[in-house]
PDB file with one MODEL, atoms N, CA, C and O in Angstrom:
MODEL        1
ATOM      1  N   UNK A   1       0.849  -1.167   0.000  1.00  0.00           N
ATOM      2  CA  UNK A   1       0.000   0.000   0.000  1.00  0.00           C
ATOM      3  C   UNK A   1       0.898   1.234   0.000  1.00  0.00           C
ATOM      4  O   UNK A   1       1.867   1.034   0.732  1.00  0.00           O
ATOM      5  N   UNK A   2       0.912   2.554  -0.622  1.00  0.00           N
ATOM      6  CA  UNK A   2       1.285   3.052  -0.672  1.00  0.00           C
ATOM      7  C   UNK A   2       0.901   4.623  -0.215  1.00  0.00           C
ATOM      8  O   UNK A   2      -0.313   4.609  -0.012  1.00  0.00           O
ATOM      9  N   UNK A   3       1.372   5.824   0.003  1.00  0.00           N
ATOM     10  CA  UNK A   3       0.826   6.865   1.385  1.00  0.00           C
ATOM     11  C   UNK A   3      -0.678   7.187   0.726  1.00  0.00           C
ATOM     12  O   UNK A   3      -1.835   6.947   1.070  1.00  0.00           O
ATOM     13  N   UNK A   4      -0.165   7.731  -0.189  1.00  0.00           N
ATOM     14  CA  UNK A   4      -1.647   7.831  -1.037  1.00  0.00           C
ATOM     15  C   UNK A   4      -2.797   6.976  -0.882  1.00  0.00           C
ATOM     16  O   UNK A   4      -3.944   7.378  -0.684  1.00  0.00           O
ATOM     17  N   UNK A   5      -2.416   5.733  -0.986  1.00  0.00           N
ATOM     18  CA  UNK A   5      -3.421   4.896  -1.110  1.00  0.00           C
ATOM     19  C   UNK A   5      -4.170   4.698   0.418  1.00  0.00           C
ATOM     20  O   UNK A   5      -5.325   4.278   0.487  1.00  0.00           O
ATOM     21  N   UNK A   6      -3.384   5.044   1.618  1.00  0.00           N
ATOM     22  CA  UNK A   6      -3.983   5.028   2.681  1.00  0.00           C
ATOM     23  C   UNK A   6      -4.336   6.484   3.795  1.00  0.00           C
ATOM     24  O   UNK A   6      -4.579   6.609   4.995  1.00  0.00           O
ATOM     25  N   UNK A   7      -4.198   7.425   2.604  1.00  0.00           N
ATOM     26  CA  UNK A   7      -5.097   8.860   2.731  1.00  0.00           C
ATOM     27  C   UNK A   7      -6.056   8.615   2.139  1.00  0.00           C
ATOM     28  O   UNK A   7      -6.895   9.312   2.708  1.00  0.00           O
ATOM     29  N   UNK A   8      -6.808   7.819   0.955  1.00  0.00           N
ATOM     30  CA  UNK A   8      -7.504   7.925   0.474  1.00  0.00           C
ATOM     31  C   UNK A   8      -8.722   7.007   1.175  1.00  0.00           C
ATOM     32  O   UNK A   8      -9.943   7.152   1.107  1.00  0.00           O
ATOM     33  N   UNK A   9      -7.736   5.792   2.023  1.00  0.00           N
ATOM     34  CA  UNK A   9      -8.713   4.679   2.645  1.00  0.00           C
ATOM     35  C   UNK A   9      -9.126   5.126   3.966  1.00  0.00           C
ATOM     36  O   UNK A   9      -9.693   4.376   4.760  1.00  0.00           O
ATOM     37  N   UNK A  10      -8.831   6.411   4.220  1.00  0.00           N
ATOM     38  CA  UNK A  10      -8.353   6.629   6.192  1.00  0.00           C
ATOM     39  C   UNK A  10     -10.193   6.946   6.916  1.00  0.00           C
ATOM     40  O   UNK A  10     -10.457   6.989   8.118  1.00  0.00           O
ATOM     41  N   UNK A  11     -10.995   7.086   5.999  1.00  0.00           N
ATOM     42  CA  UNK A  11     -12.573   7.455   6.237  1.00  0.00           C
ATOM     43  C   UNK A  11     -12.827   6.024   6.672  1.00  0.00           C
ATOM     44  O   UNK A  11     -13.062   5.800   7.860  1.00  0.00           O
ATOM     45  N   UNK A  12     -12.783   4.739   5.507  1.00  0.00           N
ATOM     46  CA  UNK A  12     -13.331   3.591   5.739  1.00  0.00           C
ATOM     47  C   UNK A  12     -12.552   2.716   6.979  1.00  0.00           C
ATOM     48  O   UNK A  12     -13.083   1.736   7.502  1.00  0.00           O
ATOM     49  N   UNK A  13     -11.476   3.126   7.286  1.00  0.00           N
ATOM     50  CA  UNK A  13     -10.594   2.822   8.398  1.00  0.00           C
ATOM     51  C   UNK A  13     -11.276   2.999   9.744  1.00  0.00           C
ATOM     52  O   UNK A  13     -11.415   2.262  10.720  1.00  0.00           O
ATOM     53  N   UNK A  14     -11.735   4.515   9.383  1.00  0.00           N
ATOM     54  CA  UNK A  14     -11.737   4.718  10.906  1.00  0.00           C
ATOM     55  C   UNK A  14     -13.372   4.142  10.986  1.00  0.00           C
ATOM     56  O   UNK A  14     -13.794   3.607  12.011  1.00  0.00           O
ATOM     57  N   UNK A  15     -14.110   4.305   9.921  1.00  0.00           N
ATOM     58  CA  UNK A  15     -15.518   3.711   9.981  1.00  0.00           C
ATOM     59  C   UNK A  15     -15.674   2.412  10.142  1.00  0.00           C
ATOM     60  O   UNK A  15     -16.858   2.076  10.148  1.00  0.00           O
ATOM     61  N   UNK A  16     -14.955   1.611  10.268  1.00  0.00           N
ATOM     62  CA  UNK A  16     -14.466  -0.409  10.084  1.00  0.00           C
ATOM     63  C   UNK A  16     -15.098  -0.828   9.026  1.00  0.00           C
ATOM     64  O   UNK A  16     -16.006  -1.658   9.069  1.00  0.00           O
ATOM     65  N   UNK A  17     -14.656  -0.271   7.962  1.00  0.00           N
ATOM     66  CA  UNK A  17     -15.299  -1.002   6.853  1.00  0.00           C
ATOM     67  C   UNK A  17     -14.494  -1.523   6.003  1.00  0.00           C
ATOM     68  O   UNK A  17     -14.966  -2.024   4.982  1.00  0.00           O
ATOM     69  N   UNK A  18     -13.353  -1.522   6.191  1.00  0.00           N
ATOM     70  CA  UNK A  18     -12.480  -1.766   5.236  1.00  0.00           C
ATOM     71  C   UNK A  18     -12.602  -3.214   5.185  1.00  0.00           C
ATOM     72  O   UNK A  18     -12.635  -3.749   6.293  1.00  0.00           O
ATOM     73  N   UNK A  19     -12.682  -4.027   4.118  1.00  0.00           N
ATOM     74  CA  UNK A  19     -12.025  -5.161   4.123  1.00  0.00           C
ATOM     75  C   UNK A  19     -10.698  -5.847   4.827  1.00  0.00           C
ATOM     76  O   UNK A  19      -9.557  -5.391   4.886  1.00  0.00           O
ATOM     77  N   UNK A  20     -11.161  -6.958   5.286  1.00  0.00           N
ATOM     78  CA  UNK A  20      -9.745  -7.576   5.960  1.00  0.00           C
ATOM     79  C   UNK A  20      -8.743  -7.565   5.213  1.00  0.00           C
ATOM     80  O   UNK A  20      -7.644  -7.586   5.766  1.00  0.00           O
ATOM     81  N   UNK A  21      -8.794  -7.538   4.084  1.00  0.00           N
ATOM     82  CA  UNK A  21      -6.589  -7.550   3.123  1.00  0.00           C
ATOM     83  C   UNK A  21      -6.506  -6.221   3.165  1.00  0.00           C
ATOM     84  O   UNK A  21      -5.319  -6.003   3.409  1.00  0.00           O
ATOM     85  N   UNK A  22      -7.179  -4.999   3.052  1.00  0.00           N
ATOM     86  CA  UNK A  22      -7.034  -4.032   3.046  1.00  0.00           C
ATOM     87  C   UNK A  22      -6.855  -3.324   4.241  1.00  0.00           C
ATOM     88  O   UNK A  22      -6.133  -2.330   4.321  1.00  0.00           O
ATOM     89  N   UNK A  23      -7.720  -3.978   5.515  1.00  0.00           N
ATOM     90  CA  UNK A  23      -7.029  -3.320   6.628  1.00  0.00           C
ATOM     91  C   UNK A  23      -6.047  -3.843   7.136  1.00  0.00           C
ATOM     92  O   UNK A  23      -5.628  -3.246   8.128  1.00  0.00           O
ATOM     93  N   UNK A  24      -5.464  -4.808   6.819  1.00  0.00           N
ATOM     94  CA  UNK A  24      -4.428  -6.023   7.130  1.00  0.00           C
ATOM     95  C   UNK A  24      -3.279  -5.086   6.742  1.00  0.00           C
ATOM     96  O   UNK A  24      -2.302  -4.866   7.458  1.00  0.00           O
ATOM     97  N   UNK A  25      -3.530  -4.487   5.374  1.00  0.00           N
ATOM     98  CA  UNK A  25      -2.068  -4.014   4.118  1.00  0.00           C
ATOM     99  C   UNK A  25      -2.103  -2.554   4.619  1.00  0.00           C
ATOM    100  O   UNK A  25      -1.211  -1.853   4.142  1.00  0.00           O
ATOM    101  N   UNK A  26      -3.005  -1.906   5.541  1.00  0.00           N
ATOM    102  CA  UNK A  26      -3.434  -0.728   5.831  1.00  0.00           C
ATOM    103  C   UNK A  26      -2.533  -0.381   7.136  1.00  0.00           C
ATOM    104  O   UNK A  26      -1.792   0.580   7.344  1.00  0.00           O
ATOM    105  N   UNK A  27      -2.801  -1.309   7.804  1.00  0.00           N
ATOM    106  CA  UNK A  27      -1.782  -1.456   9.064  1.00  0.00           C
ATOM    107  C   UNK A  27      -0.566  -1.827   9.259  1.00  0.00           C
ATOM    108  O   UNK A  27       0.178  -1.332  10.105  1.00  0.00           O
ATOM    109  N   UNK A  28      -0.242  -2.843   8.391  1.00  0.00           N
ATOM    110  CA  UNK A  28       1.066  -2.866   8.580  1.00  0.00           C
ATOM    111  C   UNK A  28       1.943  -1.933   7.563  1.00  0.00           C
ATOM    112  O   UNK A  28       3.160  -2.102   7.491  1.00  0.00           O
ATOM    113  N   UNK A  29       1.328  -1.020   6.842  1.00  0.00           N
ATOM    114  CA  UNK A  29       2.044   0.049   6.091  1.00  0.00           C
ATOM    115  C   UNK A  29       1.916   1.190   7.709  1.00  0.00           C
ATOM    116  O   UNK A  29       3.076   1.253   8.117  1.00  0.00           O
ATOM    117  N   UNK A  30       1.514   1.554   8.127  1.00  0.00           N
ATOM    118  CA  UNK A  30       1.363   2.302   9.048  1.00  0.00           C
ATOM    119  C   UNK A  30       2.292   1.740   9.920  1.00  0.00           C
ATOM    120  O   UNK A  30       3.149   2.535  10.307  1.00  0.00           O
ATOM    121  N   UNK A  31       2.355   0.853  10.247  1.00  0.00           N
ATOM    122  CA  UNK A  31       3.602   0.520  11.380  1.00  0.00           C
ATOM    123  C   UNK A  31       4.806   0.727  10.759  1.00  0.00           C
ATOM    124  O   UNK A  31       5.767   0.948  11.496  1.00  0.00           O
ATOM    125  N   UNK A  32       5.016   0.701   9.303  1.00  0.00           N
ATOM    126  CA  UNK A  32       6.243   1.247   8.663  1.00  0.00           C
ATOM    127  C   UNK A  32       6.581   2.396   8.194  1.00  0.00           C
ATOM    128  O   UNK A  32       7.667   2.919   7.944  1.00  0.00           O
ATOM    129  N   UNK A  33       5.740   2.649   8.126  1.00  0.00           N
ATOM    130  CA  UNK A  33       5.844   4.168   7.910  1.00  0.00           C
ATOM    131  C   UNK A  33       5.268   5.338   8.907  1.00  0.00           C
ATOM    132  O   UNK A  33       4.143   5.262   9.401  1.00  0.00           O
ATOM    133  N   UNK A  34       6.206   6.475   9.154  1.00  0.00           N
ATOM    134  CA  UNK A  34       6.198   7.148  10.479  1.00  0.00           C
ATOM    135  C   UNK A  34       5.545   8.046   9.904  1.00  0.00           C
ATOM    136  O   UNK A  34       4.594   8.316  10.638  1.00  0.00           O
ATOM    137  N   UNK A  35       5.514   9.073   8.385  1.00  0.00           N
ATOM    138  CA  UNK A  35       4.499   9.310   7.921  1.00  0.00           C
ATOM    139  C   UNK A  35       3.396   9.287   8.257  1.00  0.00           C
ATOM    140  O   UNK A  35       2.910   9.946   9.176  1.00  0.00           O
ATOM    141  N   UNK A  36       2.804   8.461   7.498  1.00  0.00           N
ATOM    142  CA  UNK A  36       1.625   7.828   7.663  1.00  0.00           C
ATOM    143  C   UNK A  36       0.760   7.308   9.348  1.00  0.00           C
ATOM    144  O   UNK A  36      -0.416   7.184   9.687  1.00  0.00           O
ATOM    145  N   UNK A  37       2.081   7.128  10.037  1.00  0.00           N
ATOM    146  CA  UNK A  37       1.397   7.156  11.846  1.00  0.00           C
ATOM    147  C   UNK A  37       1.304   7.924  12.170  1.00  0.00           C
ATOM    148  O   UNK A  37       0.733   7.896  13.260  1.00  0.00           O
ATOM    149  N   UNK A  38       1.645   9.131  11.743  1.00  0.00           N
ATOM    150  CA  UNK A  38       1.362  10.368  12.450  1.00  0.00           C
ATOM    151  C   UNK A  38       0.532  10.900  11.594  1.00  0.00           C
ATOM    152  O   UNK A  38      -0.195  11.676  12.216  1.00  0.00           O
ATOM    153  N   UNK A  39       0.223  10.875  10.285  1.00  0.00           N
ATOM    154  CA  UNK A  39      -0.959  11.614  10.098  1.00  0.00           C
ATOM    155  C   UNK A  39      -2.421  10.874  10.230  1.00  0.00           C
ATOM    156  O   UNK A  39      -3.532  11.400  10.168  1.00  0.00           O
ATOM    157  N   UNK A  40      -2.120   9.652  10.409  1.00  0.00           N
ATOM    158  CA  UNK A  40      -3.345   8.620  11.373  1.00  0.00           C
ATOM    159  C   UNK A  40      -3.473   9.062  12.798  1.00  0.00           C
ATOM    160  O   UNK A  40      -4.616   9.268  13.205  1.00  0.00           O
ATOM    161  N   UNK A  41      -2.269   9.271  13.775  1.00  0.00           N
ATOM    162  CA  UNK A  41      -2.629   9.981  14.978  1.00  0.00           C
ATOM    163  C   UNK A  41      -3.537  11.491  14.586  1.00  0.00           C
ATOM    164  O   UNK A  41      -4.420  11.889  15.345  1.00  0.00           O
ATOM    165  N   UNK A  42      -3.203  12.167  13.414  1.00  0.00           N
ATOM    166  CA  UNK A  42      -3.455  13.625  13.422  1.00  0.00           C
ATOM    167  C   UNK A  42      -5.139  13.265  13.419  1.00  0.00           C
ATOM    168  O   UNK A  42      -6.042  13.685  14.144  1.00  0.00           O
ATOM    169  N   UNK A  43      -5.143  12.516  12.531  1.00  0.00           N
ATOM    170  CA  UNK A  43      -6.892  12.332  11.989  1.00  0.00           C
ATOM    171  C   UNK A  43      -7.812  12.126  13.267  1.00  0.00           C
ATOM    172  O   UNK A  43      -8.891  12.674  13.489  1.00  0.00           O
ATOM    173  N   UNK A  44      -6.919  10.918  14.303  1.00  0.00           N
ATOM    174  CA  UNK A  44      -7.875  10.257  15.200  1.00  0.00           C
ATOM    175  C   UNK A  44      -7.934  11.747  15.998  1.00  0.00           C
ATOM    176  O   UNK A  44      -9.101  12.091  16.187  1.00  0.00           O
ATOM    177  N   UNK A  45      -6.862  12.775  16.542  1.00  0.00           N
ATOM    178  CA  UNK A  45      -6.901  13.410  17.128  1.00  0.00           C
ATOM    179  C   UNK A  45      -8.699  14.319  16.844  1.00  0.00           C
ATOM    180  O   UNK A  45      -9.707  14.435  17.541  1.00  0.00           O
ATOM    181  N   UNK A  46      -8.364  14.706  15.690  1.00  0.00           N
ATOM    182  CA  UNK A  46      -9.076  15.816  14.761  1.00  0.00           C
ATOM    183  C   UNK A  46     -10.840  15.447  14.900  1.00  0.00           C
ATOM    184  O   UNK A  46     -11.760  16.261  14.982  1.00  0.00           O
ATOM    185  N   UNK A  47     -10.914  13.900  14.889  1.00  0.00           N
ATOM    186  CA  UNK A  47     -12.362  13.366  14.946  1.00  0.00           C
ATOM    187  C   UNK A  47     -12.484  13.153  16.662  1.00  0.00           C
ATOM    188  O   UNK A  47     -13.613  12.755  16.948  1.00  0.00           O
ATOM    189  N   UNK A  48     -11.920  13.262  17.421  1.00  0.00           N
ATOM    190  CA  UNK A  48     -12.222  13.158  18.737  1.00  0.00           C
ATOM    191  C   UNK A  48     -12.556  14.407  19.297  1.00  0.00           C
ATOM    192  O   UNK A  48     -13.442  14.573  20.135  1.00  0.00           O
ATOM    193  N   UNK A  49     -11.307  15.915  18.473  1.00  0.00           N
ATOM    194  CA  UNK A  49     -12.047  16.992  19.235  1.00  0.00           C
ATOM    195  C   UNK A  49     -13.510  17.189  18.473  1.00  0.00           C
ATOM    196  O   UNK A  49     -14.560  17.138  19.114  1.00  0.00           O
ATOM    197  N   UNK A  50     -13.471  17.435  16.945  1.00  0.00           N
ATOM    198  CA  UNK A  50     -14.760  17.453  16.719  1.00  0.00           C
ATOM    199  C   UNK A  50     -15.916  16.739  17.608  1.00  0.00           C
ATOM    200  O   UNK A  50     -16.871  17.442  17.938  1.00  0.00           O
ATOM    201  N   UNK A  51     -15.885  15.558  17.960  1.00  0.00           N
ATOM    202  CA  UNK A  51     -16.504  14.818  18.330  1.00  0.00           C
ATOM    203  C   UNK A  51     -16.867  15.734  20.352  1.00  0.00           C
ATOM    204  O   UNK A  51     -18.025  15.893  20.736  1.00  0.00           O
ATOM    205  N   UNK A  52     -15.839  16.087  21.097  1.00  0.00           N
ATOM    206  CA  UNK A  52     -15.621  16.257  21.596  1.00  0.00           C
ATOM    207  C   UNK A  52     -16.515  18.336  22.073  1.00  0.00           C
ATOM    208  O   UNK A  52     -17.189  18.754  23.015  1.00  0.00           O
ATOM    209  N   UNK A  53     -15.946  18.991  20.768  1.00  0.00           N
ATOM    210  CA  UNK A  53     -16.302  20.211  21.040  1.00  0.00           C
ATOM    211  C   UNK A  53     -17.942  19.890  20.764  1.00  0.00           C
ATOM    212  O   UNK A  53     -18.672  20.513  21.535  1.00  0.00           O
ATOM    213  N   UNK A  54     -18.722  18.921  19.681  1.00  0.00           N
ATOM    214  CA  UNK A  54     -20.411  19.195  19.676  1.00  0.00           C
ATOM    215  C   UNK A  54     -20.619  18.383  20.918  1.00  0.00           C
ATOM    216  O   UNK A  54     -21.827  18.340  21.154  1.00  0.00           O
ATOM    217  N   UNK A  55     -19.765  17.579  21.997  1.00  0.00           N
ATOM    218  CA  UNK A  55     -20.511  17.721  23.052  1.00  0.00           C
ATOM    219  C   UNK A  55     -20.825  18.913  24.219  1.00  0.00           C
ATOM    220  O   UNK A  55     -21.756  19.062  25.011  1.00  0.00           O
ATOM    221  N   UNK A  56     -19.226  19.922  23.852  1.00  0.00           N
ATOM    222  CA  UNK A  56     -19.673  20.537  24.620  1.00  0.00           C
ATOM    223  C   UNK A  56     -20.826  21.749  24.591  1.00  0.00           C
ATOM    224  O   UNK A  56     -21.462  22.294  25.493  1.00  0.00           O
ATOM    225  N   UNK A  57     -20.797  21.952  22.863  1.00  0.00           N
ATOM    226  CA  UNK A  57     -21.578  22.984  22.519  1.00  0.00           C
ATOM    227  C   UNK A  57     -23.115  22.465  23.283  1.00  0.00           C
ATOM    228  O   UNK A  57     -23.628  23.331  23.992  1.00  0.00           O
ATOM    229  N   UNK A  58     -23.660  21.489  23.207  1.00  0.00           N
ATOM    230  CA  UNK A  58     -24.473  21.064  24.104  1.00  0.00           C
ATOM    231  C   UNK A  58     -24.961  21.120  24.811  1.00  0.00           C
ATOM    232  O   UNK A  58     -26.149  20.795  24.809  1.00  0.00           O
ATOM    233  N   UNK A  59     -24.273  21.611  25.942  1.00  0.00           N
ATOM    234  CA  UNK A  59     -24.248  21.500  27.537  1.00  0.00           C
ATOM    235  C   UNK A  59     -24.782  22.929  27.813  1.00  0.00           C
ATOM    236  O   UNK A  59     -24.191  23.874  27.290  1.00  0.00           O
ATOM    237  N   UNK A  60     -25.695  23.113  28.480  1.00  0.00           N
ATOM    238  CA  UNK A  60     -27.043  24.103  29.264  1.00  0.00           C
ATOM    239  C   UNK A  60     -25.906  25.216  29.591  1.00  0.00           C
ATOM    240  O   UNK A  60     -26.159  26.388  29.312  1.00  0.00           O
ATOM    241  N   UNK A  61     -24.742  24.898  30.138  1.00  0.00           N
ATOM    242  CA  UNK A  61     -23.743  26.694  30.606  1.00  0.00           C
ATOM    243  C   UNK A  61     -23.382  26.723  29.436  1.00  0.00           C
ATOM    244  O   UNK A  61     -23.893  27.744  28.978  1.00  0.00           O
ATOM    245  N   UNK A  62     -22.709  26.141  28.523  1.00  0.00           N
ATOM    246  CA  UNK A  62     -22.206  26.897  27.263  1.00  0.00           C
ATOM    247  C   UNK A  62     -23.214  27.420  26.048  1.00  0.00           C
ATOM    248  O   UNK A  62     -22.963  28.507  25.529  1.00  0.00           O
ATOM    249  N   UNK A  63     -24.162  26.774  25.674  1.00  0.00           N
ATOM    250  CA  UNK A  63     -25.266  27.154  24.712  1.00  0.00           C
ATOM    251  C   UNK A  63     -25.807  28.929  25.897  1.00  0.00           C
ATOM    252  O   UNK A  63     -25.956  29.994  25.298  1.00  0.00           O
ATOM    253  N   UNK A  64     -25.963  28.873  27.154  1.00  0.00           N
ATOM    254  CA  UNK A  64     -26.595  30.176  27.498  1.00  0.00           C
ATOM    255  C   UNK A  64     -25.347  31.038  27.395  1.00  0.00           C
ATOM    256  O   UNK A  64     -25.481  32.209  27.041  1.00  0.00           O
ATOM    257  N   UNK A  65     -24.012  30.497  27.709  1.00  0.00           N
ATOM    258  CA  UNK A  65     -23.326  31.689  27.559  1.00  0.00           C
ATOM    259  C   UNK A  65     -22.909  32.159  25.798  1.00  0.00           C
ATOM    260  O   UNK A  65     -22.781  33.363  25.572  1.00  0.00           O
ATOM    261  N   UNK A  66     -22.713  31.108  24.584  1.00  0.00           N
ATOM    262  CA  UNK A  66     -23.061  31.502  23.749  1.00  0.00           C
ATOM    263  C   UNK A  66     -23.751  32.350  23.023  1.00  0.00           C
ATOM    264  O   UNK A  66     -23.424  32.914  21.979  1.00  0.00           O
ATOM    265  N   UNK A  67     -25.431  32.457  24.069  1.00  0.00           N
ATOM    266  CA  UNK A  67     -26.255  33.384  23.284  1.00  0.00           C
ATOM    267  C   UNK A  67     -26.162  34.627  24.279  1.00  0.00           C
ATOM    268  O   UNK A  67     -26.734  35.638  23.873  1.00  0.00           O
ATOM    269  N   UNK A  68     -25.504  34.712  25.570  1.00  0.00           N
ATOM    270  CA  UNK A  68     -25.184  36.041  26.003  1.00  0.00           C
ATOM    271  C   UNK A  68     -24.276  36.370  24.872  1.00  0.00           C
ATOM    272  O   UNK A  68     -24.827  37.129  24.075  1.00  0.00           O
ATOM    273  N   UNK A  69     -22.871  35.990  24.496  1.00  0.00           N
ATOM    274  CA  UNK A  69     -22.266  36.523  23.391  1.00  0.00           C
ATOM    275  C   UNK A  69     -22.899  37.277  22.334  1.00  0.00           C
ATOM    276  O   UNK A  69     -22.750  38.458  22.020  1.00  0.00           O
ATOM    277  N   UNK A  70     -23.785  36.189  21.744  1.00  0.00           N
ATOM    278  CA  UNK A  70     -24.608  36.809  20.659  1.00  0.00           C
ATOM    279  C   UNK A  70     -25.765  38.117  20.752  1.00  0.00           C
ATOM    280  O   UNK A  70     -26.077  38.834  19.801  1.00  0.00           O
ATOM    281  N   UNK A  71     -26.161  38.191  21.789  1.00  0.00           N
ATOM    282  CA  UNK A  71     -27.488  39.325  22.241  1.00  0.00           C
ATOM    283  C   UNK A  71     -26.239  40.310  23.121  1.00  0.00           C
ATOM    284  O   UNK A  71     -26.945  40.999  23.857  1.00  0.00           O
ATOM    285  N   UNK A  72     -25.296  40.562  23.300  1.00  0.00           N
ATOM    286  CA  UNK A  72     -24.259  41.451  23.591  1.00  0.00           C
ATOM    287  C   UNK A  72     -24.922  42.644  23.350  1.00  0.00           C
ATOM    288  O   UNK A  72     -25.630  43.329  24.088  1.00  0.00           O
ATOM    289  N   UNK A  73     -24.386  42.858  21.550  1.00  0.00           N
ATOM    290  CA  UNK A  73     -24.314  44.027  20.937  1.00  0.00           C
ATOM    291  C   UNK A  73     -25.905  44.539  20.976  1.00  0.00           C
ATOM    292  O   UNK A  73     -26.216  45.648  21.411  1.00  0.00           O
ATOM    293  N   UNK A  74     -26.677  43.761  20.559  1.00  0.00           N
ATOM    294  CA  UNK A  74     -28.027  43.900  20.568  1.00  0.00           C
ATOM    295  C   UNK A  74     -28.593  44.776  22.296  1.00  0.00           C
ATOM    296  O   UNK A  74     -29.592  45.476  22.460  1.00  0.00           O
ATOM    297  N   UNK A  75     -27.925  44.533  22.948  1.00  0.00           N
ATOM    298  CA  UNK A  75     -28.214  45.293  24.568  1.00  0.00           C
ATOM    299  C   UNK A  75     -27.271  46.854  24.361  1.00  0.00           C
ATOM    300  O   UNK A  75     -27.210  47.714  25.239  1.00  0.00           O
ATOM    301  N   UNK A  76     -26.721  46.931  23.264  1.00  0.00           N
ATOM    302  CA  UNK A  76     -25.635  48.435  23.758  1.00  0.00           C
ATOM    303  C   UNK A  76     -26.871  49.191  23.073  1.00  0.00           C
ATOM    304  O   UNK A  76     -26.883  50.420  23.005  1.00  0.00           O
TER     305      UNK A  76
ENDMDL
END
């Protein structure tokens, strides 16, 4: 497998869909290449904060202090 070829697979990776020869040839190119492990760490990072910041947008203190932000200017 080659870097390309496992930027292009890194969606179905992280979704488990890949086929077994493909996640088989997927992984052990990643253990060889330092490349490629670090821009697999970058990705997992990247989908955890996403994942991470819509929980917090969520949460009852940040959505009210959000819309104090927003109705700010609207009070001057």
């Amino acid at each position: 497998m080659t870097c390309k070829e496992l930027v292009e697979l890194v969606t179905e990776y992280f979704d488990g869909v890949l086929p077994e020869e493909q996640r088989a040839a997927f992984d052990a190119h990643v253990a060889l290449c330092p490349g490629c492990d670090f821009y697999l760490e970058q990705m997992r990072t990247t989908i955890q904060l996403a994942y991470d910041t819509r929980e917090l947008e969520q949460q009852p203190e940040v959505t009210a202090l959000l819309a104090e932000f927003r109705n700010w200017k609207a009070r001057e």
